[in-house]
N, C-alpha and C positions, 0 to 999 in steps of 0.2 A: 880290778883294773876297769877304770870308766873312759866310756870315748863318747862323742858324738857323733851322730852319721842322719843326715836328712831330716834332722826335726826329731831323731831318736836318742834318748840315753843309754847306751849297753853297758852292762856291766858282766864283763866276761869272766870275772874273779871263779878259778877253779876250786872244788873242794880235794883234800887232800885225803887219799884213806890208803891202808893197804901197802902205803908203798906209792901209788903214783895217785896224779893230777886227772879229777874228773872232770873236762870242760863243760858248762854250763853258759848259757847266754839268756839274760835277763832284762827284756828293754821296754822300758817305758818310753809313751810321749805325754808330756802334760800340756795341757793348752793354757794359754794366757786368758783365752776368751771364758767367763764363770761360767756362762750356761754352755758348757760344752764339755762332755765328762774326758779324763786324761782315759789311756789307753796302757795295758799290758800284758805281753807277752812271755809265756817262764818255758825255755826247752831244757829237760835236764838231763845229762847224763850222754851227752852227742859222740864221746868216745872217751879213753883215759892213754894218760902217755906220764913217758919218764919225768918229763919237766913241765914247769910252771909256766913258762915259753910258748911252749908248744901247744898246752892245752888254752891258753888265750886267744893265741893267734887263730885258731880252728874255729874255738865261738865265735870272735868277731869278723869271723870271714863268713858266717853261720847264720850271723846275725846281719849283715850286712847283705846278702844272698837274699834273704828272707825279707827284708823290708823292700829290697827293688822288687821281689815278686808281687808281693803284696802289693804294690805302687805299681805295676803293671808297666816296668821297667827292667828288663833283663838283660841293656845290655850292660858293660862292664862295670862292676858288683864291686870295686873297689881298687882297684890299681891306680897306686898314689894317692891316694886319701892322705892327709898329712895326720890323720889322728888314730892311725893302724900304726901297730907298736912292729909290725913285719921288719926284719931287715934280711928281706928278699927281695932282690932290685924286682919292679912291677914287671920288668919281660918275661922275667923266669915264673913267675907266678901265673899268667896268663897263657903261658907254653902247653 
């Protein structure tokens, strides 16, 4: 599963072993500009859960976290993003 968030590609696609879902978050950004090299970051293995659902939503809230850190921006990390596959209304999430 691919989303975009701030100029970033994630791709939060879990591997599956065992029985459950290992979430992974894998984002690149590439630049348009040549003399400017693309950028990426690989976190594996961020927890494991019964479903494929769950283990996405976890990276791209992981990965999403981690690029406003990195961008020196902490506050709200993603509520309502229209390209988060959540369907947890954004209150409950932020609770």
């Amino acid at each position: 599963m691919k989303c975009g968030y701030r100029g970033w590609i994630i791709d939060a696609a879990p591997d599956f072993s065992l029985g459950k879902f290992f979430a992974h978050a894998r984002l690149v950004r590439v630049s348009s500009d040549d003399d400017v090299d693309g950028e990426m970051h690989i976190e594996r293995d961020l927890s494991y859960f019964d479903t494929e659902d769950e283990a996405i939503e976890v990276a791209q809230q992981w990965a999403f976290a981690w690029i406003c850190e990195r961008e020196g921006n902490v506050e709200s990390t993603q509520a309502g993003t229209p390209t988060s596959r959540s369907r947890i209304p954004a209150e409950s999430r932020s609770a």
